[in-house]
C-alpha positions as CSV (number, residue, x, y, z in Angstrom):
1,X,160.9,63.0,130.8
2,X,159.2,59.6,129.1
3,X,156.0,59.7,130.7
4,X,155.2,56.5,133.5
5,X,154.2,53.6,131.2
6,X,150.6,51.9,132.4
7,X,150.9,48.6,133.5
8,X,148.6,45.5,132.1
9,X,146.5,43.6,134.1
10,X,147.9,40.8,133.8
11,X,151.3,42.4,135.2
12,X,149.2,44.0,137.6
13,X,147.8,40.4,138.8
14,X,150.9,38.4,138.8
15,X,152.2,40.7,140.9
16,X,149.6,40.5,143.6
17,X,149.6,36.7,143.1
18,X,153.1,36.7,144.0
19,X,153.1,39.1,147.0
20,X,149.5,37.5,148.5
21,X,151.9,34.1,148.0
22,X,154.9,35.3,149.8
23,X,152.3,36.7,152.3
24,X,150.6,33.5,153.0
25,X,154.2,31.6,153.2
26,X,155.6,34.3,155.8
27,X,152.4,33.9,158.2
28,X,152.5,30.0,157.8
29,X,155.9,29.7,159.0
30,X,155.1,31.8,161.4
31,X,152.2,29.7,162.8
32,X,154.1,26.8,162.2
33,X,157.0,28.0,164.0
34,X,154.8,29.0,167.1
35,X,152.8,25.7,167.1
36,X,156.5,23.6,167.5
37,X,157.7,26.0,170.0
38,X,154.4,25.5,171.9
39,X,154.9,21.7,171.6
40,X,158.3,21.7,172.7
41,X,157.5,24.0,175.7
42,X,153.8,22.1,176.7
């Protein structure tokens, strides 16, 4: 068994860079989805 190797911090970063982007992106769509609807419907 090779123990787990320790991640960098820059790995460590990019990686919440990326998912804190794809968070952001998701939740915009989201609002930006709702906001059309709500036009279309008002």
């Amino acid at each position: 068994m090779t123990p787990a190797t320790v991640h960098s911090l820059g790995d460590r970063v990019s990686v919440f860079a990326l998912a804190f982007f794809v968070l952001v992106v998701i939740v915009g769509g989201a609002f930006a989805a709702g906001y059309l609807i709500g036009r279309i419907l008002l």
